[in-house]
Residue frames as a rotation matrix with the C-alpha (Angstrom) as fourth column:
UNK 1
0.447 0.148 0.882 33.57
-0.843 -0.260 0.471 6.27
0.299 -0.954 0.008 3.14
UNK 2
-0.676 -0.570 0.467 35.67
-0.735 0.476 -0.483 3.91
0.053 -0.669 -0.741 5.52
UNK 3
-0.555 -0.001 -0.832 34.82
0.307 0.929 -0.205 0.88
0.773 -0.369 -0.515 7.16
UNK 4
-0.631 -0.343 -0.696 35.49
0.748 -0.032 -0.663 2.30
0.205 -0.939 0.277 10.06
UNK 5
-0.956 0.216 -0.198 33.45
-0.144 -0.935 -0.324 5.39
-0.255 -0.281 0.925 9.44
UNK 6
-0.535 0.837 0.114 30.76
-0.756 -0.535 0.377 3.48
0.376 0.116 0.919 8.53
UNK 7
-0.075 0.301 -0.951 30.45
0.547 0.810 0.213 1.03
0.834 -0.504 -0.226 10.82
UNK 8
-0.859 0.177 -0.480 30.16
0.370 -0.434 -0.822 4.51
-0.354 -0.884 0.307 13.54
UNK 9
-0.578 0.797 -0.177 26.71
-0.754 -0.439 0.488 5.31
0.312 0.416 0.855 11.57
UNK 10
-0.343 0.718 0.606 23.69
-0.583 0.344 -0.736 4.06
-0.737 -0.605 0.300 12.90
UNK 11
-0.962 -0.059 0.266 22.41
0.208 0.471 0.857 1.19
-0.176 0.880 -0.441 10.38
UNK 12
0.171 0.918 0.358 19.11
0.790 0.090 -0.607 3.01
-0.589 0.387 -0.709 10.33
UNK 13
0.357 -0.008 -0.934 20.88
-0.098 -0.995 -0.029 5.96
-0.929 0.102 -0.356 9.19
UNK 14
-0.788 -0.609 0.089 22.58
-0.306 0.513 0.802 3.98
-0.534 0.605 -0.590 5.96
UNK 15
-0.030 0.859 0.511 19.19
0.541 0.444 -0.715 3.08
-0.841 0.254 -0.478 4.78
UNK 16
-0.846 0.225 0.484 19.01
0.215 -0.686 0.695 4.98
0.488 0.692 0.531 1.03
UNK 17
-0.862 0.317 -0.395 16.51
-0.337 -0.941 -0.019 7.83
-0.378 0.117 0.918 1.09
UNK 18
-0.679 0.428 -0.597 14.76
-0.631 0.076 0.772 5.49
0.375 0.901 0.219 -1.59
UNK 19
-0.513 0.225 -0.828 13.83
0.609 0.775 -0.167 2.70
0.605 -0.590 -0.535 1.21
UNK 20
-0.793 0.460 -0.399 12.15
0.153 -0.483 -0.862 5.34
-0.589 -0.745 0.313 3.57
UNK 21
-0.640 0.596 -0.485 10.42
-0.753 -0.361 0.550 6.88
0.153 0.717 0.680 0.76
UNK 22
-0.187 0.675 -0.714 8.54
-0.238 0.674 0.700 3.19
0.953 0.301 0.034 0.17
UNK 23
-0.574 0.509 -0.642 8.43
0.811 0.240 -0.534 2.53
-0.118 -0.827 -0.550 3.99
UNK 24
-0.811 0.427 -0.399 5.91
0.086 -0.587 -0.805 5.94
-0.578 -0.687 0.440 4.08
UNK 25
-0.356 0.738 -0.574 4.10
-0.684 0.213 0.698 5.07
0.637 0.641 0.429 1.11
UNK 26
-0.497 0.393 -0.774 3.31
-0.076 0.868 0.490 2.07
0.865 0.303 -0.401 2.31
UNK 27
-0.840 0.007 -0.542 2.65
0.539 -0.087 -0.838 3.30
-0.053 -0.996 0.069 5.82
UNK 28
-0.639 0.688 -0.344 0.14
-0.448 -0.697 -0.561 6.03
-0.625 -0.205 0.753 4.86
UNK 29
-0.507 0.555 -0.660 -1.82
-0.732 0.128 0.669 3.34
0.456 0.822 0.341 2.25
UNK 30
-0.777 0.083 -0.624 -2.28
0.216 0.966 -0.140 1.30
0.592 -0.244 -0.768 4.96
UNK 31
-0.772 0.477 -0.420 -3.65
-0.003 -0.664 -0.748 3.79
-0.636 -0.576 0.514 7.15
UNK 32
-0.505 0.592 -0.628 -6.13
-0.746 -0.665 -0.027 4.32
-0.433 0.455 0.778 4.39
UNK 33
-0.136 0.495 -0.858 -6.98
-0.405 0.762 0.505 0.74
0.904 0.416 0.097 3.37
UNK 34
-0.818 0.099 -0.566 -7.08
0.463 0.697 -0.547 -0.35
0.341 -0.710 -0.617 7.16
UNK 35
-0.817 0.562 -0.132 -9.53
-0.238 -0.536 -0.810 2.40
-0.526 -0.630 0.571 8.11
UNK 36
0.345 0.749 -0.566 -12.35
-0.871 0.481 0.106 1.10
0.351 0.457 0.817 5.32
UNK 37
-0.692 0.008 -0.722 -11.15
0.240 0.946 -0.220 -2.59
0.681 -0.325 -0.656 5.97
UNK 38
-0.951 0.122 -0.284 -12.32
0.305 0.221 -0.926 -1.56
-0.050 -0.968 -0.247 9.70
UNK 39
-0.733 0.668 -0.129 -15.36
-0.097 -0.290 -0.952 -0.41
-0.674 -0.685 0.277 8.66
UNK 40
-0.795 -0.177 -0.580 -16.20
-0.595 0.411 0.691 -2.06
0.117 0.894 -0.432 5.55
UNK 41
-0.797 0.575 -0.188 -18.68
0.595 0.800 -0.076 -5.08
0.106 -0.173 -0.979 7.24
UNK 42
-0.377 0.847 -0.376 -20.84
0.600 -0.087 -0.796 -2.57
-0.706 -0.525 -0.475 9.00
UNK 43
-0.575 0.208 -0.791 -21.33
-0.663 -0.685 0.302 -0.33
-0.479 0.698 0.532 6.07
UNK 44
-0.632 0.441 -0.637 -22.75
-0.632 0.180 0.753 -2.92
0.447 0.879 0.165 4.19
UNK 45
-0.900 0.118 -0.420 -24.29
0.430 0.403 -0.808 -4.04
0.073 -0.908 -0.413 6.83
UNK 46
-0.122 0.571 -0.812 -26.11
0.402 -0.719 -0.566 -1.21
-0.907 -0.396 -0.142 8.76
UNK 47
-0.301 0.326 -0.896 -26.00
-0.383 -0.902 -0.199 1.39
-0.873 0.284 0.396 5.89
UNK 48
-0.488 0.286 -0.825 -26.85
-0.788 0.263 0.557 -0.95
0.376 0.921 0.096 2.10
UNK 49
0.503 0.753 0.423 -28.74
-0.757 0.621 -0.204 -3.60
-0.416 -0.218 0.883 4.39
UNK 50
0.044 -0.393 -0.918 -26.40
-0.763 0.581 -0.285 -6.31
0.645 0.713 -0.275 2.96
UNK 51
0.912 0.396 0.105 -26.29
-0.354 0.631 0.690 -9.90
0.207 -0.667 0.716 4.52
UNK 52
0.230 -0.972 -0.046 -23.39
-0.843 -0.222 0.489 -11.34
-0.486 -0.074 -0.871 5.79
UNK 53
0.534 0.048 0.844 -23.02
0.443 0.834 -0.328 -13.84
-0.720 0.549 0.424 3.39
UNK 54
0.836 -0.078 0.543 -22.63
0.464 -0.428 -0.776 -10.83
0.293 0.901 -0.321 0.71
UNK 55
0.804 -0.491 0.336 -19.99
-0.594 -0.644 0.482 -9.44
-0.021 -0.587 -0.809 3.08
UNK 56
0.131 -0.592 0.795 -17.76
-0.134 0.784 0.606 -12.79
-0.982 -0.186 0.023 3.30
UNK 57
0.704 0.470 0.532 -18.69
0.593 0.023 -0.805 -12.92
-0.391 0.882 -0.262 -1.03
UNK 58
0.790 -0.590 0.166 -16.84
-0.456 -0.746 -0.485 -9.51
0.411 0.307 -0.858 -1.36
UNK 59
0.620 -0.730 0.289 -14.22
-0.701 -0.350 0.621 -10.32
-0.352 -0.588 -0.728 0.74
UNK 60
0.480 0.163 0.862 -13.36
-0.075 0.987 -0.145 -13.27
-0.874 0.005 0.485 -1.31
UNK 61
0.895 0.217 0.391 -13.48
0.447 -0.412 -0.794 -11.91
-0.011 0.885 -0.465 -4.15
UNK 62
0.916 -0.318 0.245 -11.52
-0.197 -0.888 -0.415 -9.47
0.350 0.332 -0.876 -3.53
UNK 63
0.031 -0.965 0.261 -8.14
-0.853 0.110 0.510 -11.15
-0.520 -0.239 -0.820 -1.64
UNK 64
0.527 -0.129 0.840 -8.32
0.423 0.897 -0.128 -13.96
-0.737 0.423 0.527 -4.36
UNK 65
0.995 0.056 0.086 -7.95
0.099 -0.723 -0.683 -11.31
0.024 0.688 -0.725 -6.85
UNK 66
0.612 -0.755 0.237 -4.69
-0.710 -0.391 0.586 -9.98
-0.350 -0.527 -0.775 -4.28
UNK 67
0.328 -0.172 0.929 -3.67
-0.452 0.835 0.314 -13.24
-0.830 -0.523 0.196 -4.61
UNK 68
0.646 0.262 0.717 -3.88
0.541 0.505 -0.672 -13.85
-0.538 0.822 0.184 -8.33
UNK 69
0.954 -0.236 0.185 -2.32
-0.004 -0.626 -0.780 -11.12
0.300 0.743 -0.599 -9.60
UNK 70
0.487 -0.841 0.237 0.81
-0.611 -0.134 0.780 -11.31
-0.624 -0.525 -0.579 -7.28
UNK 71
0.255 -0.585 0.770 1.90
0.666 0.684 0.300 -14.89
-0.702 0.436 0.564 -9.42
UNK 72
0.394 -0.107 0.913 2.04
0.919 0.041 -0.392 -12.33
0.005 0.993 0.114 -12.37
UNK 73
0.912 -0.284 -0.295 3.53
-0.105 -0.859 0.501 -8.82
-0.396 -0.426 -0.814 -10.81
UNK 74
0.522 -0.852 -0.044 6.86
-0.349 -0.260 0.900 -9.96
-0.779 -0.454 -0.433 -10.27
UNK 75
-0.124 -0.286 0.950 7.61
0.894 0.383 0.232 -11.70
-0.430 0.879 0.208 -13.79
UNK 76
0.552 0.144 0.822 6.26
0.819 -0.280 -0.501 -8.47
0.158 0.949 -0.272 -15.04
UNK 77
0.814 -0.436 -0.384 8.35
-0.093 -0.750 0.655 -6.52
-0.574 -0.497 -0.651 -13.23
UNK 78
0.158 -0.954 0.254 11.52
0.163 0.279 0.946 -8.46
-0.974 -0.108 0.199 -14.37
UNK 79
0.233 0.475 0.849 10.00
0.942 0.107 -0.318 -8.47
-0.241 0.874 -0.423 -17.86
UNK 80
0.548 0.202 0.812 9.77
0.689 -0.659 -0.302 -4.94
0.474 0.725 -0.500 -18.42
UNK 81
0.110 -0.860 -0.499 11.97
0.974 0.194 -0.120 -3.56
0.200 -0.473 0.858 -15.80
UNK 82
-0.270 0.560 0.784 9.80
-0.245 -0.827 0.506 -0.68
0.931 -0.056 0.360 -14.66
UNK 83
-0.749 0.117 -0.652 9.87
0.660 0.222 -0.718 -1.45
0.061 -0.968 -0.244 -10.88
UNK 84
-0.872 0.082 -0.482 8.55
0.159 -0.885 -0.438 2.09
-0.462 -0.459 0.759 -10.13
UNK 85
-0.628 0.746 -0.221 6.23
-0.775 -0.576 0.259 3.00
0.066 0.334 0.940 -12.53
UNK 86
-0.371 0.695 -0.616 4.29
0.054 0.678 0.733 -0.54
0.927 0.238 -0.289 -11.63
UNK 87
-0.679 0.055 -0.732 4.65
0.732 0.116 -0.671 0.41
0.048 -0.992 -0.119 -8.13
UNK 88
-0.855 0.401 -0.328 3.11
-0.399 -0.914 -0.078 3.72
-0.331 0.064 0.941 -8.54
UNK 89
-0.569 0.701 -0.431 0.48
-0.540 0.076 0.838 2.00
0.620 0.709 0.335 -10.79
UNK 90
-0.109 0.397 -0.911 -0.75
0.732 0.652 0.197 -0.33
0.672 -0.646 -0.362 -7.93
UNK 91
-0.633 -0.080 -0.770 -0.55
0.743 -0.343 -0.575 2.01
-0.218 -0.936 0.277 -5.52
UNK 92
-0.902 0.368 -0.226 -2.69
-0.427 -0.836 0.344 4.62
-0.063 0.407 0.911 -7.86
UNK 93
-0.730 0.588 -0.350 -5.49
-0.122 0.391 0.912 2.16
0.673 0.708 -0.213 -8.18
UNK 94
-0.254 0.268 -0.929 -5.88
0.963 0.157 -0.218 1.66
0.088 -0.951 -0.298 -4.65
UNK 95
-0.840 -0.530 -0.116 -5.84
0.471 -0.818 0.330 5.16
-0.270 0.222 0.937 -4.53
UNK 96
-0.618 0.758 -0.209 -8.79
-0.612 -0.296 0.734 6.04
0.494 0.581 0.647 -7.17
UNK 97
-0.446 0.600 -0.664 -10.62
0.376 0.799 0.469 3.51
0.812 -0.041 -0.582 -5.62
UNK 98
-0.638 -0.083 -0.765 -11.31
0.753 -0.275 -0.598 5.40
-0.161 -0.958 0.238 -2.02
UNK 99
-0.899 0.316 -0.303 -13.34
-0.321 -0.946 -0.035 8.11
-0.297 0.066 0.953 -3.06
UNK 100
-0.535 0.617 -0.578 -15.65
-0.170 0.591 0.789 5.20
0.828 0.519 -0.211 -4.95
UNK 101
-0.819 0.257 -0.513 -17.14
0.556 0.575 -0.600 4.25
0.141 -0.777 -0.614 -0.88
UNK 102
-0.795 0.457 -0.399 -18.93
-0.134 -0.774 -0.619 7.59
-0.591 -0.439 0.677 0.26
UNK 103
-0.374 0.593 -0.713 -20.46
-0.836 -0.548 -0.018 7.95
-0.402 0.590 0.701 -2.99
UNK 104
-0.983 0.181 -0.032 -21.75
0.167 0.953 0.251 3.63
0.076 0.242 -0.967 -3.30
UNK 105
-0.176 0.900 0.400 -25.14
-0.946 -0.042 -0.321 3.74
-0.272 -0.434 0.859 -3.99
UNK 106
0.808 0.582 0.091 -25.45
-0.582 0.766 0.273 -0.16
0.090 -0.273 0.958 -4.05
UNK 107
0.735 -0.412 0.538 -23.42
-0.221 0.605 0.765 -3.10
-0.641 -0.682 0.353 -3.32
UNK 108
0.679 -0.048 0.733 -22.05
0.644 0.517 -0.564 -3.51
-0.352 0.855 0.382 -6.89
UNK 109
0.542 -0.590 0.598 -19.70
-0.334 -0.805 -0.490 -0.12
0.771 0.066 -0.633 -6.73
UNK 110
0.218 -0.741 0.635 -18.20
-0.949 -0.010 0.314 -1.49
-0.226 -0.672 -0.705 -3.78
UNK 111
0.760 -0.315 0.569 -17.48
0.329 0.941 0.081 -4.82
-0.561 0.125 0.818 -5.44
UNK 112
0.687 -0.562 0.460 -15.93
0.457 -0.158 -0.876 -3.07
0.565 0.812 0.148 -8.36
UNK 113
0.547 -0.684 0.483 -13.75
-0.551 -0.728 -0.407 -0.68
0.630 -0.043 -0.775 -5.98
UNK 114
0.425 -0.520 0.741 -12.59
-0.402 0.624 0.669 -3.72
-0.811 -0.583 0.056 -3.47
UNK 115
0.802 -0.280 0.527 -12.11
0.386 0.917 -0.101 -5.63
-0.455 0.284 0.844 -6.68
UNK 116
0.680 -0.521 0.516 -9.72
0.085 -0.643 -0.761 -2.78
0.728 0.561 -0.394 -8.48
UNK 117
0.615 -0.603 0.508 -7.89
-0.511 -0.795 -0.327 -2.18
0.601 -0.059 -0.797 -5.49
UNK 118
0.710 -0.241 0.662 -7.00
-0.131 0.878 0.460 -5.75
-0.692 -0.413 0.592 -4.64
UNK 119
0.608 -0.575 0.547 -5.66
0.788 0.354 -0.503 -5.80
0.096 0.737 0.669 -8.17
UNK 120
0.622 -0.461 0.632 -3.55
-0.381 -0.884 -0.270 -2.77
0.684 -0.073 -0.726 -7.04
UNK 121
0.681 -0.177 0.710 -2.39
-0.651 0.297 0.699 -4.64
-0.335 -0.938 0.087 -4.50
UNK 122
0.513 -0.549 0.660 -1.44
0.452 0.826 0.335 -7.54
-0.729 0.126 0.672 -5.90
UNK 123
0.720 -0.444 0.533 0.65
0.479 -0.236 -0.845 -5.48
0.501 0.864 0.043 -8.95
UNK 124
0.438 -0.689 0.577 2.52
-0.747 -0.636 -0.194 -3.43
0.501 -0.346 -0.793 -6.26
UNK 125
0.967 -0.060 0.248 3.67
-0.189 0.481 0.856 -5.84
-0.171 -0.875 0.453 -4.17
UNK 126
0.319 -0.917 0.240 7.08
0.903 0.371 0.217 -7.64
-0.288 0.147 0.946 -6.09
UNK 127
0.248 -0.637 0.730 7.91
0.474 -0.578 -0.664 -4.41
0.845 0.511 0.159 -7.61
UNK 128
0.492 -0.275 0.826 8.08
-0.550 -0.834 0.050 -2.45
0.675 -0.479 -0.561 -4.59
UNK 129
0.763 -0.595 0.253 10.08
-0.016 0.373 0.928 -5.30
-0.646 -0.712 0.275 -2.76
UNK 130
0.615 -0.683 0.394 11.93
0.762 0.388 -0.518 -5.25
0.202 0.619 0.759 -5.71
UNK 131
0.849 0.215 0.483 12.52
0.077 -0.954 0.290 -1.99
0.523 -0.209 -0.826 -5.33
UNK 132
0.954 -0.235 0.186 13.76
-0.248 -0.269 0.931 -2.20
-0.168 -0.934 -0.315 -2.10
UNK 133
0.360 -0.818 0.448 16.88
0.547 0.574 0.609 -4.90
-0.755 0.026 0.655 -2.79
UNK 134
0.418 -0.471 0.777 18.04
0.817 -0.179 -0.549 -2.55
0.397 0.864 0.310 -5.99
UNK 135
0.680 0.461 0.570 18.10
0.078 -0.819 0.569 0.09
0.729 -0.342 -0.593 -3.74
UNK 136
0.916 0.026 0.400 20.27
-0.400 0.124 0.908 -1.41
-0.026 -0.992 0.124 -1.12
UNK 137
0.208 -0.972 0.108 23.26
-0.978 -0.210 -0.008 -2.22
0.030 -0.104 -0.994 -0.25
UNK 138
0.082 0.167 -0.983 23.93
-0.394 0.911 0.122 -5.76
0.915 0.377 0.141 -0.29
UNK 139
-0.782 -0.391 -0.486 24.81
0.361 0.352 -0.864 -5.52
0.508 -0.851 -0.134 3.47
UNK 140
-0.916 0.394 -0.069 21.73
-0.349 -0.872 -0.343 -3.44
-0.195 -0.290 0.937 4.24
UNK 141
-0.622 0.687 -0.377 19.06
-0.157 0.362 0.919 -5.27
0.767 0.630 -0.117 2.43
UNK 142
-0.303 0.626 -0.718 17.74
0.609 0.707 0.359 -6.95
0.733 -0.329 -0.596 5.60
UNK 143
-0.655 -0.290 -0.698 17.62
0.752 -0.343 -0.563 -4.19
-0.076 -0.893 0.443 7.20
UNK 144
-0.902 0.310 -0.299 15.81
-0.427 -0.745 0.512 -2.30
-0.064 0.590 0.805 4.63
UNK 145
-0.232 0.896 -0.378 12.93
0.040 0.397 0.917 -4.85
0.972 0.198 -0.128 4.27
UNK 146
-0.291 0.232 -0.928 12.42
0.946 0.214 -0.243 -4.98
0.142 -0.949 -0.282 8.28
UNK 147
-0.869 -0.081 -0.489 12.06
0.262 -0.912 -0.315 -1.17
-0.421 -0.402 0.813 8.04
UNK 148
-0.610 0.774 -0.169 9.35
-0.610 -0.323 0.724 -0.90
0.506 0.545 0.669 5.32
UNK 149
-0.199 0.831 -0.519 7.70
0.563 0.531 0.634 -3.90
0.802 -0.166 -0.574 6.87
UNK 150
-0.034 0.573 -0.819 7.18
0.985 -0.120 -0.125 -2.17
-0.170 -0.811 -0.560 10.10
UNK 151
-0.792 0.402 -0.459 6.24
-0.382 -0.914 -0.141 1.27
-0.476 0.064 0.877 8.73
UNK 152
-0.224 0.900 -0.375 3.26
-0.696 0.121 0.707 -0.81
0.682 0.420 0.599 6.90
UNK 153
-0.258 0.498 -0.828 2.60
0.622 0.741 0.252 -2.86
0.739 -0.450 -0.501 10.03
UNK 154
-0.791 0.356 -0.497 2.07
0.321 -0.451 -0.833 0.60
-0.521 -0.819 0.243 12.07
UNK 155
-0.707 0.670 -0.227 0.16
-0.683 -0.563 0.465 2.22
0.184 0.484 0.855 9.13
UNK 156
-0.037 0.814 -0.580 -2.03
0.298 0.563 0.771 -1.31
0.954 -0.144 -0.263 9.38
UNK 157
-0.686 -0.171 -0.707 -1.83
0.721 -0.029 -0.693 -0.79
0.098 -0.985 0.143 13.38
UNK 158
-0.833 0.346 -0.432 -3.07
-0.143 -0.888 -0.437 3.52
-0.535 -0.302 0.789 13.04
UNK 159
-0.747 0.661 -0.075 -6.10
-0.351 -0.296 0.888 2.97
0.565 0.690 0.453 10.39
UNK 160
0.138 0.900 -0.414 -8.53
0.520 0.290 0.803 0.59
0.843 -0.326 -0.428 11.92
UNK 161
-0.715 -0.141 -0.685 -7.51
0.593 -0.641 -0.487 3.52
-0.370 -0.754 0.542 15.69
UNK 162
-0.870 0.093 -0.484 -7.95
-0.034 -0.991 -0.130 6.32
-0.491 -0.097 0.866 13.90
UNK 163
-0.343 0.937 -0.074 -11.51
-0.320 -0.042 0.946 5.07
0.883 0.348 0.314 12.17
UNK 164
0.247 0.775 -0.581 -12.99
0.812 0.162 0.561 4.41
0.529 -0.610 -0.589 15.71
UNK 165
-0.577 -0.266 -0.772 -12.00
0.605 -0.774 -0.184 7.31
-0.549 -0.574 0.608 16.70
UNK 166
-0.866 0.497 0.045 -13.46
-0.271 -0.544 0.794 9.05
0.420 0.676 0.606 13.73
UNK 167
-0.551 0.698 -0.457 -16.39
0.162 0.627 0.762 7.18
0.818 0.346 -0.459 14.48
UNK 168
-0.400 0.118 -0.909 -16.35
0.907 -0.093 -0.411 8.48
-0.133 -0.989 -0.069 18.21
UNK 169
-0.762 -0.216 -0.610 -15.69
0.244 -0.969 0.039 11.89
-0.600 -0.120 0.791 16.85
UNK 170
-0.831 0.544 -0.112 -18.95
-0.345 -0.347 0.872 11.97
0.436 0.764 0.476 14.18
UNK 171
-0.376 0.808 0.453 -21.07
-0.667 0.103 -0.738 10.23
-0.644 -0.579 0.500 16.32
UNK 172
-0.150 0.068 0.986 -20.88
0.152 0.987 -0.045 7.08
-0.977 0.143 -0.158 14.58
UNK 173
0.739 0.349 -0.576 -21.72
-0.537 -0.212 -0.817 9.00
-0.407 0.913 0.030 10.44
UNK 174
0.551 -0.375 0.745 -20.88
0.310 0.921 0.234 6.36
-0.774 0.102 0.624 8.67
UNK 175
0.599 -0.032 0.800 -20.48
0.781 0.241 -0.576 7.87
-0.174 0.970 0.169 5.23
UNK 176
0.865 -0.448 0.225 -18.47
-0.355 -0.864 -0.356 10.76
0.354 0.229 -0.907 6.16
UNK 177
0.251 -0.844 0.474 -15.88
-0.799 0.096 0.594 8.64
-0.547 -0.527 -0.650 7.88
UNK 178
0.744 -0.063 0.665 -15.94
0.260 0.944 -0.202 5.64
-0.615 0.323 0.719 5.55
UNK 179
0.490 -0.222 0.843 -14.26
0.844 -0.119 -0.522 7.35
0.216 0.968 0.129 2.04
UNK 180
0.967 -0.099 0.236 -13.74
-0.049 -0.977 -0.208 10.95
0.251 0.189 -0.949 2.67
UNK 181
0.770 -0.561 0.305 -11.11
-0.595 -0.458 0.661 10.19
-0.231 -0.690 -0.686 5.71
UNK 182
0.624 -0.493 0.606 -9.70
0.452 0.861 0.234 7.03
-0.637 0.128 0.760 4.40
UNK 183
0.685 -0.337 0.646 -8.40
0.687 0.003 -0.727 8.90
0.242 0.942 0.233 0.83
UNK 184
0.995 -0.104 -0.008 -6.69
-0.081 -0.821 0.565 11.34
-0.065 -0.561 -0.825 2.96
UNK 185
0.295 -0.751 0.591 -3.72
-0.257 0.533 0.806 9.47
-0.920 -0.390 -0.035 3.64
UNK 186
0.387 -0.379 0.840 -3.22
0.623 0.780 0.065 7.92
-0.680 0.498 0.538 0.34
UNK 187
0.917 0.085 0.389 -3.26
0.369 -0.546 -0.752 10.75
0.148 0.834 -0.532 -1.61
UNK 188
0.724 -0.672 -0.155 0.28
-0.637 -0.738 0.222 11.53
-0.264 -0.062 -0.962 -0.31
UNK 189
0.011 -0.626 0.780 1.75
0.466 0.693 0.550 8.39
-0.885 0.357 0.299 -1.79
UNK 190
0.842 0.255 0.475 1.69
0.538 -0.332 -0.775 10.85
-0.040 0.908 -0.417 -4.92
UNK 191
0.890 -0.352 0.291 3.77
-0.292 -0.929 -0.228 13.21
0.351 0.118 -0.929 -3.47
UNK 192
0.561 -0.550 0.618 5.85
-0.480 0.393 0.785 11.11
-0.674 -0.737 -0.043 -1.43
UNK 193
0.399 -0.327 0.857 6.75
0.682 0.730 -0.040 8.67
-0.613 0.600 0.514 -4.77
UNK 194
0.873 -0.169 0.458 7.95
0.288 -0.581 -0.762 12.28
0.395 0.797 -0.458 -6.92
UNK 195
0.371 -0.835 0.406 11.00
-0.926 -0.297 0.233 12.05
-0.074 -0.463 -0.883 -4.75
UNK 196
0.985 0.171 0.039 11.82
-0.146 0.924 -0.352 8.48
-0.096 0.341 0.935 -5.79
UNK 197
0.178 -0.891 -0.418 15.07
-0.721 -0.407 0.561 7.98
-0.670 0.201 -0.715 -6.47
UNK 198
0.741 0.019 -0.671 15.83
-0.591 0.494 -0.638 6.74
0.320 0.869 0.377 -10.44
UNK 199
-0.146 -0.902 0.406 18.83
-0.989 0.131 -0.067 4.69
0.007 -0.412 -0.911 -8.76
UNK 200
0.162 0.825 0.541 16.59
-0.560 0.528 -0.638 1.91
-0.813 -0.200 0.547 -8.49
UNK 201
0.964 0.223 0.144 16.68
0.065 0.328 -0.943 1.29
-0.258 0.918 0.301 -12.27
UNK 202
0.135 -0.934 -0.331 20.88
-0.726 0.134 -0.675 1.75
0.675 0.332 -0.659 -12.45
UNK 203
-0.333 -0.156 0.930 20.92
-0.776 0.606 -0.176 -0.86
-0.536 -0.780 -0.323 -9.63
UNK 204
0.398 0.200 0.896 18.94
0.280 0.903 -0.326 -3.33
-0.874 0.380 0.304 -11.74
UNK 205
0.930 -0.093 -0.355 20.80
-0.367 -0.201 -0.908 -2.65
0.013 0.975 -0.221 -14.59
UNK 206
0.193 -0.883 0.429 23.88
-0.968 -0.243 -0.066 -3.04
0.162 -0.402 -0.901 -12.93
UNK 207
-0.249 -0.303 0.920 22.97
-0.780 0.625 -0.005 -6.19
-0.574 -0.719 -0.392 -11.71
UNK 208
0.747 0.263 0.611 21.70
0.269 0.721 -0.639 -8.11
-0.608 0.641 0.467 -14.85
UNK 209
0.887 -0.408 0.217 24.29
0.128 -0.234 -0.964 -6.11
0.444 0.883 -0.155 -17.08
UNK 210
0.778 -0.549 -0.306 27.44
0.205 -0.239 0.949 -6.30
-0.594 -0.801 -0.073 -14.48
């Protein structure tokens, strides 16, 4: 293609296929980790009788974790040069973890499933920016990261909505809106990531083996 003919395309329309893909993953996990975030305190709260002390305890825990594992993601990304299949792996943990809320019968299941899907977190993160930049054009790039970030800043935006809404709409049942509605969403970062494109992985090849 021209210059000329592609400088009359819209530069959201130039975006690879592969860069949307990870902007709706990351949009519909958010949705699903913001709607427990948003209701996360009072569960343990109102429904396991926890103090807030134990509430501030987990949360610790559990974005140190986020935190910890990121220093070591992105080395192992470069390392083994499996963008995808670490992305997928973070994003699967988080995942499995969502069903683990409903069914908490003490405070210790919901350490273990915040603490698993922090470490999901913090493994997906460099690969799936990596992702992005192998993907892209070298003019495009910044254009690509501004898109994914703001499809995960609405998904963070619609979860903690659409759980007070839930919450409107059950008449406040905690345990049917905590887990059930949250895993909804995520489960389509399965389907959504089997359209991947393997380009990704001739892009970083390309670019370490020019």
């Amino acid at each position: 293609m021209s210059d000329t003919a592609s400088a009359a395309i819209p530069k959201w329309r130039q975006i690879p296929r592969g860069v949307w893909v990870l902007g709706f993953v990351s949009l519909f996990m958010d949705v699903s980790s913001e709607m427990i975030h948003a209701l996360l305190p009072l569960y343990l709260v109102a429904v396991l009788g926890t103090s807030t002390l134990t509430v501030g305890f987990i949360e610790g825990i559990a974005e140190a974790t986020a935190a910890i594992t990121k220093v070591f993601s992105g080395a192992l990304s470069d390392w083994l040069g499996k963008r995808k299949f670490l992305a997928v792996l973070g994003y699967g943990l988080a995942t499995f973890t969502k069903p683990i809320c409903p069914l908490a019968s003490n405070v210790g299941w919901l350490i273990a499933a915040r603490f698993i899907d922090r470490v999901g977190k913090g493994i997906r993160g460099a690969p799936r920016d990596a992702l992005v930049a192998d993907l892209s054009p070298p003019e495009l790039r910044g254009a690509s990261f501004g898109l994914r970030q703001s499809l995960d800043t609405i998904g963070a935006f619609m979860g903690p909505m659409l759980a007070i809404g839930f919450m409107w709409w059950t008449t406040n049942i905690l345990s049917w809106c905590f887990g059930w509605l949250s895993f909804l969403p995520s489960y389509r970062l399965v389907l959504l990531f089997s359209f991947e494109s393997q380009n990704a992985r001739l892009r970083f090849e390309r670019s370490v083996c020019p």
